[in-house]
N, C-alpha and C positions, 0 to 999 in steps of 0.2 A: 504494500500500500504506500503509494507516495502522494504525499501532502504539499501544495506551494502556495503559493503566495498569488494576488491579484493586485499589480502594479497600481495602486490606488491613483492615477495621475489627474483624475479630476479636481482633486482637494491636498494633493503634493505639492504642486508650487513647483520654480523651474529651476531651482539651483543645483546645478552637478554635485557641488561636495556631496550635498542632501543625498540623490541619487546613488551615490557612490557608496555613501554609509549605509543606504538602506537595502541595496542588494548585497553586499558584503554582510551584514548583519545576517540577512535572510541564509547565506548558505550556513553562517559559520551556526545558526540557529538549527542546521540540520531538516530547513524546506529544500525540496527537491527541483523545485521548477517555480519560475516566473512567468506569469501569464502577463498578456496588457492588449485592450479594448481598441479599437479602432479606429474613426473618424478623418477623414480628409478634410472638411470644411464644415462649419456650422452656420446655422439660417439667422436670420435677424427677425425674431416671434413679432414685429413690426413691417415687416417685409409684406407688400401685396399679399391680398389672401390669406395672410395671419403667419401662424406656425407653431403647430401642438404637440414634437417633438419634446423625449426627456432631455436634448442637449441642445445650447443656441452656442454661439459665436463667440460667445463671453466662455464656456465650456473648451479647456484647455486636453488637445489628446497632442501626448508626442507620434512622430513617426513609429513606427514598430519596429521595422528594421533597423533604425539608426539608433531608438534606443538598446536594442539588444546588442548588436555592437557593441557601443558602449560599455553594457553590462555583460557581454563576453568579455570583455578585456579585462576585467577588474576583477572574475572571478576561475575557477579552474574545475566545479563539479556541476553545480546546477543547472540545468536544462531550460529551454526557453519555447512557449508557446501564443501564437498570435491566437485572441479570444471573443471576435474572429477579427480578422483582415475579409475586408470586406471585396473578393475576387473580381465578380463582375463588371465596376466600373474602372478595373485596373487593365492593360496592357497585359496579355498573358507571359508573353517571350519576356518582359522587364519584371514582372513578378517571377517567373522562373531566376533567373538571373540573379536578384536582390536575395532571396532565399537560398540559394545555391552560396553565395557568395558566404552568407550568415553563416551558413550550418559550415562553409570552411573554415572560416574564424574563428566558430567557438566549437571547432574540433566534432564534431555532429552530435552537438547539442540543440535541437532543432527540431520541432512536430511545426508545421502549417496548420494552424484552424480558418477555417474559411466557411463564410455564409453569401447571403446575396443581400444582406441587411433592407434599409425599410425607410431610407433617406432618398426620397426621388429627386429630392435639388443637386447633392453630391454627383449622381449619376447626370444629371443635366452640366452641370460644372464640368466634369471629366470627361462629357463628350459621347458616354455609354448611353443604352438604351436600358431603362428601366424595365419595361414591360418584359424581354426577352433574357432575363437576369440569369434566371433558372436554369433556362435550356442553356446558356452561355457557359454558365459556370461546372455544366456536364461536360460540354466541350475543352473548356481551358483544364481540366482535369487531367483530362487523359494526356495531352498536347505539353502541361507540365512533368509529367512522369514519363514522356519521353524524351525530353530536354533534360530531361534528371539523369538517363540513361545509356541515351543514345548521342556519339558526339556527332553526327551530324542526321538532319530530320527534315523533311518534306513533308508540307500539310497544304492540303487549300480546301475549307471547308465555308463554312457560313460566315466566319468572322475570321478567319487567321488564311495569311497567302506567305507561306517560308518553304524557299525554297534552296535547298541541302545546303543548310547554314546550321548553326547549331552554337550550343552556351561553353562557354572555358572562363575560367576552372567549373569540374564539375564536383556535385557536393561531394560529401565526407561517406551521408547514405545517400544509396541510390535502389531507391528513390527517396525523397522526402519523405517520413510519415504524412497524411493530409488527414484534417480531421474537421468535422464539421461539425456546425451549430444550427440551430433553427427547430421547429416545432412542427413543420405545414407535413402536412400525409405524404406531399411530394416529396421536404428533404427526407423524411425515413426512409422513403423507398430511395432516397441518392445515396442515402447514408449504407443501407446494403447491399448496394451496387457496385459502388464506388469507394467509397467511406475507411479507414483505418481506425476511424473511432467518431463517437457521436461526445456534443457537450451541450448536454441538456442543459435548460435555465427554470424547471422545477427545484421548489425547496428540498422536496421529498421523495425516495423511492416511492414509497405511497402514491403520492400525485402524480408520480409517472406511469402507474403501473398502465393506463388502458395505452397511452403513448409504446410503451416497453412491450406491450403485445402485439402494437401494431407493427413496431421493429422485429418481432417475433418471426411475424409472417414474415414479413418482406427479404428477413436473411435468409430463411427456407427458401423461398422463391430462389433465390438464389445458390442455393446447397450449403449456406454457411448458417453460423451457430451464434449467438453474443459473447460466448467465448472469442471468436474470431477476431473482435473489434475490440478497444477499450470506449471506456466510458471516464468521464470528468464531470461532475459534478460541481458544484460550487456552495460553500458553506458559506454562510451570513452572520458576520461577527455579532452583530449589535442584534442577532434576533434569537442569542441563545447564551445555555450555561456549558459551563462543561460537563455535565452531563447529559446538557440535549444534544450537542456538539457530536457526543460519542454515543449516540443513540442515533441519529439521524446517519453517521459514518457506518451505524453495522447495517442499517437498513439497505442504504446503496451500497456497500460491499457485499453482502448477500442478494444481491441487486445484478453483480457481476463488476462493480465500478473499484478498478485498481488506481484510478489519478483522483485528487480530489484541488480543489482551488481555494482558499479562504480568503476573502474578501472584507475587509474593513471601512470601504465607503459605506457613509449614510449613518455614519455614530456620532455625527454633529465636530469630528477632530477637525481642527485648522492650523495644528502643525504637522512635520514631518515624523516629528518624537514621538507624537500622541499614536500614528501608526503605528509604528518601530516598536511601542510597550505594548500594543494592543498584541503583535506578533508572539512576545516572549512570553506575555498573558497563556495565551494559547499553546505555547510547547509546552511552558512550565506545568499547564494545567491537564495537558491532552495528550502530549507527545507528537514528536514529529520523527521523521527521518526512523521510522520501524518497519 
């Protein structure tokens, strides 16, 4: 069972030392991995037609890759997960790329999470088409796990024309782990298709179960098992004890889920410290790194 952390960067603040102390802290604290949330642009809730979005513009997300960097270079065990990176309004051949490039840096430390998120302005911004996010994000799948694998690749399909060109250096693993997020009937069924692992955004095995049935079928369909995949979950600091903490960890473990994520936004902290003891809180009281 490996336990990490959720880069709190909406209520982090931008100073590197901060950063630096706070992923250094997380490994030497015996968390396994670093997750961190996504965003390219945020709206202005003033903006034509409003904006009912949980982030606006004033809402601080770093790059993901460039923080991992970062946070590869400063550390030598923890692993790093995008929670998600949001695929579809990205370039598939420059997200292969940027990920490939990660996972050599921090020695293949490195899962992809990827969703088609739920920001239609972002996608307007970057030039992508929202409505065909889905079917896109099936495509740029496969098209990245052969740029993981293959040094040179030919594709001309709906959205990608490469021809026998290909990415150097290539990763550390090949392929990437890829692992997705989302809830719609459609990603489970991507998630058994395609999927290395799913990262549900239920509190609770419980809450998941009719979800976790319908993954049931849909890996059948495909000959595989939820053994096959892993699962991530996410713990919510400020909505438990450490005894619900570790009640809610055997559910999803007996659930199948061997990652777990623990998350500290939303406890009202507005420094970096107030994270930092909210973490050791949680080893001291739960354990980590078992």
């Amino acid at each position: 069972m490996q336990i990490g952390v959720v880069f709190p960067q909406t209520e982090f603040g931008n100073d590197p030392l901060a950063m630096r102390d706070y992923v250094q802290m997380v490994e030497g604290l015996g968390y396994s991995h670093v997750l961190a949330y996504d965003h390219v642009l945020g709206a202005n809730p003033e903006r034509p037609g409003g904006w009912s979005g949980p982030y606006t513009y004033q809402t601080p997300f770093h790059e993901p890759f460039v923080l991992f960097g970062f946070m590869a270079a400063l550390t030598t065990r923890i692993s790093f997960i995008t929670g998600i990176l949001i695929l579809p309004q990205r370039q598939t051949a420059l997200v292969a790329k940027q990920a490939a490039s990660l996972d050599v840096v921090a020695g293949g430390r490195f899962r992809l999470g990827i969703g088609v998120g739920w920001n239609a302005v972002e996608y307007e911004a970057l030039g992508e088409d929202f409505a065909t996010r889905g079917r896109r994000s099936e495509a740029q799948i496969g098209l990245m796990r052969r740029l993981w694998t293959e040094p040179l690749v030919t594709v001309h399909d709906e959205w990608h024309d490469i021809s026998d060109a290909g990415i150097n250096p290539l990763p550390v693993q090949r392929p990437i782990p890829i692992w997705l997020g989302g809830h719609a009937d459609a990603v489970l069924a991507r998630v058994a298709r395609l999927g290395d692992g799913w990262l549900p955004n239920y509190r609770t095995a419980a809450e998941a179960a009719p979800a976790l049935a319908a993954l049931d079928s849909y890996l059948a369909q495909q000959g595989r098992t939820r053994g096959d995949i892993g699962l991530e979950p996410r713990l919510h600091y400020k909505e438990g004890t450490p005894a619900s903490w570790r009640e809610t960890i055997d559910g999803w473990h007996a659930a199948g889920a061997d990652y777990f994520s623990l998350n500290t936004m939303g406890c009202g902290f507005t420094t970096p410290a107030q994270h930092m003891q909210a973490l050791e809180h949680f080893a001291a009281t739960v354990g980590v790194g078992m």
